[in-house]
Every structure is written in C-alpha cells, then in structure tokens.
Backbone bond lengths (Angstrom), bond angles and torsions (degrees), N, CA, C in turn:
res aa  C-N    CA-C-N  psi(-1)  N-CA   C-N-CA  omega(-1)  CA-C   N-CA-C  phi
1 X - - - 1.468 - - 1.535 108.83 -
2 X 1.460 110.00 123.92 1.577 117.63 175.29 1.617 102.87 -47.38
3 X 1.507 112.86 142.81 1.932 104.27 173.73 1.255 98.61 -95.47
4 X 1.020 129.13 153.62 1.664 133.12 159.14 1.550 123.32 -59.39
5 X 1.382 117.28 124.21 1.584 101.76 165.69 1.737 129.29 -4.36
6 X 1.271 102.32 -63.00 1.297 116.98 178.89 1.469 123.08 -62.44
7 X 1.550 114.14 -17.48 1.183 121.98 -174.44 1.302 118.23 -106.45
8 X 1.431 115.48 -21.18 1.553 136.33 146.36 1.527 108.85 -42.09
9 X 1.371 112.10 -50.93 1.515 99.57 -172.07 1.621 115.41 -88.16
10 X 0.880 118.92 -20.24 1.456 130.24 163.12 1.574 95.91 -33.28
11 X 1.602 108.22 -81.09 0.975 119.11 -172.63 1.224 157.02 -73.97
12 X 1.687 95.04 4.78 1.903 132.50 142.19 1.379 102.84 -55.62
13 X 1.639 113.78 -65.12 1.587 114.10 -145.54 1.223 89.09 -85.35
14 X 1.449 155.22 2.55 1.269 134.70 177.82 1.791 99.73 -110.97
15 X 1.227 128.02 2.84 1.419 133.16 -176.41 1.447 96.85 -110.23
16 X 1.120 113.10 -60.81 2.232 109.15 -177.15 1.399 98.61 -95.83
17 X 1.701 145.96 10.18 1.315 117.10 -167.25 1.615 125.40 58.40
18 X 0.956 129.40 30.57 1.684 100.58 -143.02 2.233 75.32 -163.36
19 X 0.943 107.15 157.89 1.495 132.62 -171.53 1.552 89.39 -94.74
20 X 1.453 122.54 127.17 1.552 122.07 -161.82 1.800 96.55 -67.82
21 X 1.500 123.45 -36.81 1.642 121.54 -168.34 1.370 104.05 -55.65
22 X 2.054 104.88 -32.97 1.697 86.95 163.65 0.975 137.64 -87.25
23 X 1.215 140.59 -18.68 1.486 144.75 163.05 1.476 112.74 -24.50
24 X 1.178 131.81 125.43 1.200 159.40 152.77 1.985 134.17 -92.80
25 X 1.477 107.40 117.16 1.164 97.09 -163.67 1.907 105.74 -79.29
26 X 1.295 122.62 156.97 1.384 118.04 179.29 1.828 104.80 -109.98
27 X 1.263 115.51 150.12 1.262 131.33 -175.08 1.870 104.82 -107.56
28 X 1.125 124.85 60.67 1.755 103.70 171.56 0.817 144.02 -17.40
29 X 1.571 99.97 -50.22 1.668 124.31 160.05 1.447 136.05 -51.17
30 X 1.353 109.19 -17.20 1.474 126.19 172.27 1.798 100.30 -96.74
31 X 0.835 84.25 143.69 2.116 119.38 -172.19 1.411 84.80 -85.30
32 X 1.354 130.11 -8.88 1.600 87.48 -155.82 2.259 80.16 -126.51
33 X 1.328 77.83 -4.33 2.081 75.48 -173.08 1.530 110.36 -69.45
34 X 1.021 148.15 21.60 1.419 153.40 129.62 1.108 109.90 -33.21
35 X 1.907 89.99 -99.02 1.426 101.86 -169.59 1.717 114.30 -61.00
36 X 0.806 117.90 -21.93 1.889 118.63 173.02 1.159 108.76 -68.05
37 X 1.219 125.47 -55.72 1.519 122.88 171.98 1.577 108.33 -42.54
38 X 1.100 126.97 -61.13 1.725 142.96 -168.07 1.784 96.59 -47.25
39 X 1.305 93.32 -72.47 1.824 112.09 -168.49 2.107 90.88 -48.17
40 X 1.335 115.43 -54.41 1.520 97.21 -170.95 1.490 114.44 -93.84
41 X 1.681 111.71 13.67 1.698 93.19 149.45 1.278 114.46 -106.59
42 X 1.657 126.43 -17.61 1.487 115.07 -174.43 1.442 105.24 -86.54
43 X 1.364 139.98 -14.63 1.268 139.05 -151.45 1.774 107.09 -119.31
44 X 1.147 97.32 -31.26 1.715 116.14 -176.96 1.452 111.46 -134.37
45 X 0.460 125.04 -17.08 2.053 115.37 159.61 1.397 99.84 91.29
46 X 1.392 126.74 34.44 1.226 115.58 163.13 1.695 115.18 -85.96
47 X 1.394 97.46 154.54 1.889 88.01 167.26 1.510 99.23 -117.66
48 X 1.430 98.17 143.63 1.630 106.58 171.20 1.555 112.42 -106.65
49 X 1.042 97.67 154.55 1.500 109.10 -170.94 1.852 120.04 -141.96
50 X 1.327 116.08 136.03 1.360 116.41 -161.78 1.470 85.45 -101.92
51 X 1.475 121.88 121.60 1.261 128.63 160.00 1.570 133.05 -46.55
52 X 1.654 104.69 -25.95 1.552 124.72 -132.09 2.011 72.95 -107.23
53 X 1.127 123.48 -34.26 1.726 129.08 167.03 1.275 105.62 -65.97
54 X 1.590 140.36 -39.36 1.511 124.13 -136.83 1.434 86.24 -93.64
55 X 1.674 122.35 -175.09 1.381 124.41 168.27 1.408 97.68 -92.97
56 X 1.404 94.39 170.67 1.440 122.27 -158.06 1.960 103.62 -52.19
57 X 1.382 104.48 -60.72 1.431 108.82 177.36 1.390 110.80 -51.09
58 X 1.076 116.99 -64.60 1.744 131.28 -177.00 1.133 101.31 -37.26
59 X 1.906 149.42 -52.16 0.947 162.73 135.60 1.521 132.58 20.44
60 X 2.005 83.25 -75.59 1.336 109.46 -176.04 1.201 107.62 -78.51
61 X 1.514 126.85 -7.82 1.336 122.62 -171.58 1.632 97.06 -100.39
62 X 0.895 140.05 9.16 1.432 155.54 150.11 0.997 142.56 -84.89
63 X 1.437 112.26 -6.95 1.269 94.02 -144.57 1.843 85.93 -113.51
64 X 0.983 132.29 33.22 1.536 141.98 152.63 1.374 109.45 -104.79
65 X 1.413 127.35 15.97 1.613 139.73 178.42 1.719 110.30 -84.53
66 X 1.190 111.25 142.10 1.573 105.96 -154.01 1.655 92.83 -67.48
67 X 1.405 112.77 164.51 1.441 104.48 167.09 1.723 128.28 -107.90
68 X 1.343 127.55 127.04 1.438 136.90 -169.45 2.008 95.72 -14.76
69 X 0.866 119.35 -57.11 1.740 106.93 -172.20 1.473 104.57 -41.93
70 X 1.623 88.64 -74.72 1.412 90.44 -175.02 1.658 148.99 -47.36
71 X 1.670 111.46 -29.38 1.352 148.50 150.68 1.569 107.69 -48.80
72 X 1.315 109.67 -45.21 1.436 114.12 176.72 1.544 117.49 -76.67
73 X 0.836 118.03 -52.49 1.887 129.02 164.71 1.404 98.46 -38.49
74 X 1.370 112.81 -58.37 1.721 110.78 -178.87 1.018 134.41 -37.14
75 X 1.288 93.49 -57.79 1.729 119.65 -160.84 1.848 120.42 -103.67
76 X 1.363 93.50 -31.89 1.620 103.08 172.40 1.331 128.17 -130.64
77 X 1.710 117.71 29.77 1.134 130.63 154.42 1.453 116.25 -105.41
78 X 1.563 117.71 157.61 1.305 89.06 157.56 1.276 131.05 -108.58
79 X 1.777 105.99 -164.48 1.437 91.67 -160.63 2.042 80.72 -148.13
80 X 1.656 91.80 92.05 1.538 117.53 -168.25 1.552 109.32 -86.61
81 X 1.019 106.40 135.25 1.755 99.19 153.52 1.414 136.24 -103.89
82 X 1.478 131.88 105.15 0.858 133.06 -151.26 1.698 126.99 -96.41
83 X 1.580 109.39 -19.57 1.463 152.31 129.79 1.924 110.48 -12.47
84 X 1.464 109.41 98.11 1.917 66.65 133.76 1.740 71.00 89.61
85 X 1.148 150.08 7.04 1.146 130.97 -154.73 1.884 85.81 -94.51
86 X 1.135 127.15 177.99 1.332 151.51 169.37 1.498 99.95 -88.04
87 X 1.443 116.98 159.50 1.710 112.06 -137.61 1.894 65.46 -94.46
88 X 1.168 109.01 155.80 1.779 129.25 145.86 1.282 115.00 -43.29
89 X 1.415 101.20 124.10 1.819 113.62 173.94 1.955 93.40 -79.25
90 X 1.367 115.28 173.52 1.438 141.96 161.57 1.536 87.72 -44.85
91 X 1.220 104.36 -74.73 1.441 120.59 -164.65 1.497 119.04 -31.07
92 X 1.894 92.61 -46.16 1.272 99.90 -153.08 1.615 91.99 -80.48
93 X 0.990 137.83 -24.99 1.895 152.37 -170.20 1.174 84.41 -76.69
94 X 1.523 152.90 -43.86 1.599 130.83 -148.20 1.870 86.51 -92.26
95 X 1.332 113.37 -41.67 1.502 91.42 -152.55 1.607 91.97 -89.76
96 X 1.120 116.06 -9.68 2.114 105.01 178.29 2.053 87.78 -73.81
97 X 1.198 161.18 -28.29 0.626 150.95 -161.54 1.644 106.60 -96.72
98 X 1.399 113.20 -41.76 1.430 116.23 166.04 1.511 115.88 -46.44
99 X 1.299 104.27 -48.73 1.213 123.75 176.08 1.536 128.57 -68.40
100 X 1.467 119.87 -34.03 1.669 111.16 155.05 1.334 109.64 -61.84
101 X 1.504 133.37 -34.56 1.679 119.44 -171.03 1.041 93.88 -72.16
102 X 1.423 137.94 -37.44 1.465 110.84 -149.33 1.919 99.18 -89.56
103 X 1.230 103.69 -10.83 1.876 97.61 -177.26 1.651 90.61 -104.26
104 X 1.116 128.10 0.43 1.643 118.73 155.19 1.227 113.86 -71.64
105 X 1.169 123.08 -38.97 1.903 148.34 -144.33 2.256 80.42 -85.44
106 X 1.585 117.01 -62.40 0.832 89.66 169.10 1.423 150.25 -122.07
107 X 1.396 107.74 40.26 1.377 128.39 163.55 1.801 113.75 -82.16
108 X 1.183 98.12 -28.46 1.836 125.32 -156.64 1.421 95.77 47.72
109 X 1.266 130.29 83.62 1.491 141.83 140.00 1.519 99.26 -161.62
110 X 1.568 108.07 178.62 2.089 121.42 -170.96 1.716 56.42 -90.20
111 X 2.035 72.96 154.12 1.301 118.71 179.22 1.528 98.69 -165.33
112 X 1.849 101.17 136.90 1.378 106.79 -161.06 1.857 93.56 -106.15
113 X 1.828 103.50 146.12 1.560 95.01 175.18 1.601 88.99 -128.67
114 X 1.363 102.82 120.52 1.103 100.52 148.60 1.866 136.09 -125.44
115 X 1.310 112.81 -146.16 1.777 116.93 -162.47 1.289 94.81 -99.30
116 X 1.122 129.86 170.85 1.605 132.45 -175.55 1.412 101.16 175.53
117 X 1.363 133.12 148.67 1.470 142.62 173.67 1.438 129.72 -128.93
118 X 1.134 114.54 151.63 1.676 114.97 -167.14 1.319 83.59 51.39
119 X 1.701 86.31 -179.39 1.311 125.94 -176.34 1.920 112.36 118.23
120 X 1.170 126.00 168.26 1.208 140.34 -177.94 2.124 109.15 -76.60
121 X 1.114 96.11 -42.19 1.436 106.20 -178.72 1.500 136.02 -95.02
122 X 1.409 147.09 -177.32 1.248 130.87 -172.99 1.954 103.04 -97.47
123 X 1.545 91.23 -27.44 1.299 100.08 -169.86 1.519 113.12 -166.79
124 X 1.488 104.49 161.90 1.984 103.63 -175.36 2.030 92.01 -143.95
125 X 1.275 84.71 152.23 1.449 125.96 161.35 1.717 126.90 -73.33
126 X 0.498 150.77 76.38 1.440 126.55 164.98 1.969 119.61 -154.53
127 X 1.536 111.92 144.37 0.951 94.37 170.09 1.670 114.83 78.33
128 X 1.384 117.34 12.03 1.907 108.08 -169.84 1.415 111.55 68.39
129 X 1.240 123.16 8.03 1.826 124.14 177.94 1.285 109.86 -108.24
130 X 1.007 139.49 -171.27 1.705 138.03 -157.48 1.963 89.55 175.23
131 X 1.188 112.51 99.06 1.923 107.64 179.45 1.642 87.28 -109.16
132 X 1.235 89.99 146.22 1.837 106.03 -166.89 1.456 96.86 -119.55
133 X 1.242 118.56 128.98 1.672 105.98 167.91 1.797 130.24 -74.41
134 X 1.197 102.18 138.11 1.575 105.06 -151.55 1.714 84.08 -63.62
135 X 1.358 134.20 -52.47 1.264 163.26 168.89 1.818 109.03 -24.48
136 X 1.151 115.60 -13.45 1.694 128.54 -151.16 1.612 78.71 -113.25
137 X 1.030 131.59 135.27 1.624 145.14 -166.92 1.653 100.12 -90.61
138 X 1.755 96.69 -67.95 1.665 104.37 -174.63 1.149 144.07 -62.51
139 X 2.070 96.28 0.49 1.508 92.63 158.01 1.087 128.00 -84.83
140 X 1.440 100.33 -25.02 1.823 102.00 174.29 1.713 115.99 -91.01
141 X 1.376 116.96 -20.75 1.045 93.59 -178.33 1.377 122.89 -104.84
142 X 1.388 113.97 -22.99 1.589 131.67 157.90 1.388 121.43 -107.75
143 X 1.614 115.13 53.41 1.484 122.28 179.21 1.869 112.83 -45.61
144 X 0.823 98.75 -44.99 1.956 96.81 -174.31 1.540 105.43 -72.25
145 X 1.293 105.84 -11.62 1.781 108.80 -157.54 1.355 116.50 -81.79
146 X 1.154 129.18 152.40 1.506 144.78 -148.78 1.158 99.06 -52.70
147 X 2.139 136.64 -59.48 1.354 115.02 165.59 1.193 143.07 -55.84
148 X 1.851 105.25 -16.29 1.427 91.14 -165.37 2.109 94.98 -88.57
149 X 0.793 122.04 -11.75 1.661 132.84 -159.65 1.830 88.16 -78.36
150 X 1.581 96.86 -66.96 1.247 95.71 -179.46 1.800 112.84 -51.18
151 X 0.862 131.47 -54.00 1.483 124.73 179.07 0.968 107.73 -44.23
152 X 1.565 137.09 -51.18 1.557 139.23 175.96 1.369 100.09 -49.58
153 X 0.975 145.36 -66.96 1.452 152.35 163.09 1.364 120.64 -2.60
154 X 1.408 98.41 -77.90 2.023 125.98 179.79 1.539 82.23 -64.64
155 X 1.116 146.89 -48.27 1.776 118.56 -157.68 1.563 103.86 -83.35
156 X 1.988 116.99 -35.61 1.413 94.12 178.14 1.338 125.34 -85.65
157 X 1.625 93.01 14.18 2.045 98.58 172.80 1.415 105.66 -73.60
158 X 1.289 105.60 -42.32 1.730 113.01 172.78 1.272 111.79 -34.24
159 X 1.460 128.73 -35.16 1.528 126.55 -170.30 1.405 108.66 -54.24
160 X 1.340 137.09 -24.73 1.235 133.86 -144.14 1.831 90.12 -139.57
161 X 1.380 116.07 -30.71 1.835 103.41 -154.30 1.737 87.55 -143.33
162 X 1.272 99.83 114.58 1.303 102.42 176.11 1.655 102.50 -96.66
163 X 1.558 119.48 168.51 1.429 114.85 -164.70 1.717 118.88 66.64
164 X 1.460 112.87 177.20 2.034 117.97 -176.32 1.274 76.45 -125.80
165 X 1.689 126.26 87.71 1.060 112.30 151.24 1.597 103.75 -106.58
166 X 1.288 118.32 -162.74 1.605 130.14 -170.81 1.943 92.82 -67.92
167 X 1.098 115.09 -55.47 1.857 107.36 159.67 1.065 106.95 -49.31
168 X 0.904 131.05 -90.80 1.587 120.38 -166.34 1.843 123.26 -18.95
169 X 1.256 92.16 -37.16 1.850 100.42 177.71 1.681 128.37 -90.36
170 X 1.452 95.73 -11.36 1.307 131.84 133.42 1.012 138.37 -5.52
171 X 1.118 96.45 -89.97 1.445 143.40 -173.25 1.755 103.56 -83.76
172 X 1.257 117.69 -70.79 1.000 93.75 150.49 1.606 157.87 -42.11
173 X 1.247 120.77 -34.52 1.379 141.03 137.97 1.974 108.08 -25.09
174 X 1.399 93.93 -64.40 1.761 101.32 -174.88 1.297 116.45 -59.70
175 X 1.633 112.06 -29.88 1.555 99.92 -164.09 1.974 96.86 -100.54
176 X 0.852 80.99 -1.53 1.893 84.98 -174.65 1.540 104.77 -84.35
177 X 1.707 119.08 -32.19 1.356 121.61 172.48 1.293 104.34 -62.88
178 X 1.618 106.61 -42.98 2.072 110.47 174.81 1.432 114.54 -22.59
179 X 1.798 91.25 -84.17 1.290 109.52 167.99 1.399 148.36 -55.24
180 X 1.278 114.81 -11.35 1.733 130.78 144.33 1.156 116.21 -45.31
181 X 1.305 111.81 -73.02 1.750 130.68 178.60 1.854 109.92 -55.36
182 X 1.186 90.42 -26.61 1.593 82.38 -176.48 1.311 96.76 -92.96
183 X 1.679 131.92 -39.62 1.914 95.24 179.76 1.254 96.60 -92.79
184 X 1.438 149.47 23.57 1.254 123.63 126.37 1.206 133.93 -39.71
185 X 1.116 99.49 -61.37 1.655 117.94 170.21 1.778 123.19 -64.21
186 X 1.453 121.94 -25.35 1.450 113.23 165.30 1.283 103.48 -136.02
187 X 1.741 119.75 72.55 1.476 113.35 154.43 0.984 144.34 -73.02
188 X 1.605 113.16 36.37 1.587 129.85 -173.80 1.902 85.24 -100.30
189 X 1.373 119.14 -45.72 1.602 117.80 173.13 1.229 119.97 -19.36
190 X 1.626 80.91 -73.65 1.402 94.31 -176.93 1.543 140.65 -71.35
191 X 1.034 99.36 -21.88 1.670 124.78 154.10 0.998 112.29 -62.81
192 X 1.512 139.45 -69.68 1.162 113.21 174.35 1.538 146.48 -35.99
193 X 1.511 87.13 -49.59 2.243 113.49 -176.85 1.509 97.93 -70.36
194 X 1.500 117.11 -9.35 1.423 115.35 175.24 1.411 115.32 -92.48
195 X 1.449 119.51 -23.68 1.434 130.61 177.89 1.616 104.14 -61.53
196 X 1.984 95.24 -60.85 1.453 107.73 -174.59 1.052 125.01 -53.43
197 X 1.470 110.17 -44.39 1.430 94.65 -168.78 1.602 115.18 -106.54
198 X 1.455 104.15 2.69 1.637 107.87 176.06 1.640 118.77 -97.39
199 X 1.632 106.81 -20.79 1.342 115.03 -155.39 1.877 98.58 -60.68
200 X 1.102 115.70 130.53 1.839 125.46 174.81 1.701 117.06 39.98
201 X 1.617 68.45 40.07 1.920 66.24 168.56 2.272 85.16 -135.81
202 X 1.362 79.03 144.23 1.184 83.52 164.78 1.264 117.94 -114.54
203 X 1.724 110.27 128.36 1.340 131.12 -161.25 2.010 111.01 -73.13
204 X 1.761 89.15 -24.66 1.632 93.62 -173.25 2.022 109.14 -69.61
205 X 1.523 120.31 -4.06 0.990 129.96 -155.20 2.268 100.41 -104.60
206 X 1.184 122.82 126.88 2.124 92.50 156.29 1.259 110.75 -70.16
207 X 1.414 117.85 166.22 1.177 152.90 175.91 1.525 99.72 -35.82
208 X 1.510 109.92 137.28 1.876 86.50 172.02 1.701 119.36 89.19
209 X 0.820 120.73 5.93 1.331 115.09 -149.70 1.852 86.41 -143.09
C-alpha cells in the first residue's frame, strides 16, 4: 500500500527523531563526513543519518534527502562576492598585506589575503587565498587585535582540517604555538605593523569618521 505524504513523515520523525527537512544523508566514504556531519548537527540542528543502518523502507523514504556535503557547502561555507567590490582604501592595501605575512609567517609559504563581500561568514580558506569580509570592522580597524589574528588563525587551520572537529582545534592549537614563537622571536614585525597601522589613528573610532 502506497503511504501518504503524511504518513511518510510520521515515519521519518519516529525512526531519526528529527523533522525529515532535517535529516541529512552521510557519505563514509568521504574523509571529510565526520567532521561535517558534527559541525551541522551541533551548530544547526541537522540530524544525519547512515542509510546503509536504517531498514530497507525507512531508507527508501530518504533517500531524496540532501546529502551531508552538500548541506554543508550550503549552510557552512560561504557564499562571498568577490565582483563588483568598491575600489580599496590605503587602509584597506596596508592591512590585506599585513595580513598575507602574518598567515605566511604561519603556514611557512606566500599566502594571498584578499577583500570579499557579503556572505554568511567573517572569512574563508581555500586554495592559498584568505577573503576577508569588507563588512567585518576588526580587520580594518583592529588589524593586530585578538579577533582579527585569531581569524587568520581558524582560516590557516583550514589548510590541513576542514570542518571544527576535535582536529581542527588541534591544529589550531599547533599553528598558534607557531606563531607565538615566531613573534617572540621577531618583535621588530610586530612593532613595526603596530607603528603603521596604529600610529594617530584612533582604533576606538570607523574609518572616516
């Protein structure tokens, strides 16, 4: 007997708990469906679900359910515009350049930062690029400052660990000891990019103002 729409979902939400629009299919086979799975049920309320476990019916009634990659691209990548941007201030050229040394310093290879707009996030990874949101205050106005450093951080952890899984923090952990030791070791850097870009401007103020 055909089930009814209505009886299909019954029998999602009483098999995963979970409202079928959230259900998410999982890939084993993907390296990266762990941590993707994790990040879109603790952060976004999806539930994922391994088909290859459910029974046969339960299954088939799934199996047009988006799958964890794709759900993940959606929802926790971003989706920047890079087009079309408004021309670069002075400002904005000193600290995208501050900003490739210091995610070269701890990747140890060039690494490009550039401007990027909209989007869901402060910033992305990919590819040796680093896109900063023009929209994100503390890169331009507190470039050395605890968020914007840390953001440089979380994107060149990305090089190695895609997803916030328990690696990922890791990893982060590792490259942040990098970068300790290294402006330990050359605090003329940092002194300087602190002269430049802090000297008589006041940081408590935006741009313009």
């Amino acid at each position: 007997m055909q089930l009814s729409d209505a009886a299909k979902e019954v029998v999602v939400r009483k098999t995963t708990g979970a409202d079928p629009k959230m259900v998410v299919r999982r890939n084993p086979f993907d390296p990266d469906d762990r941590s993707e799975s994790a990040e879109l049920e603790q952060r976004h309320g999806y539930t994922p679900v391994n088909l290859a476990h459910m029974a046969s019916g339960v299954s088939s009634l799934l199996k047009d359910a988006p799958t964890v990659a794709v759900t993940y691209d959606e929802q926790c990548k971003p989706h920047f515009q890079h087009g079309r941007l408004p021309p670069a201030t002075p400002r904005q050229k000193e600290c995208l350049e501050m900003f490739s040394g210091l995610a070269g310093v701890i990747l140890k290879r060039p690494i490009k930062c550039q401007r990027c707009q909209g989007g869901n996030v402060k910033a992305a990874f990919g590819n040796g690029v680093i896109s900063l949101n023009i929209g994100v205050p503390c890169f331009w106005d507190d470039p050395l400052g605890e968020e914007a450093v840390a953001t440089i951080l979380h994107e060149c952890a990305h090089d190695q660990v895609s997803g916030h899984s328990v690696a990922f923090q890791d990893e982060v952990a590792r490259l942040g000891a990098r970068l300790a030791a290294w402006v330990a070791e050359n605090p003329a850097w940092w002194q300087g990019w602190r002269k430049r870009l802090y000297d008589d401007r006041d940081v408590t103020r935006p741009e313009g103002e």
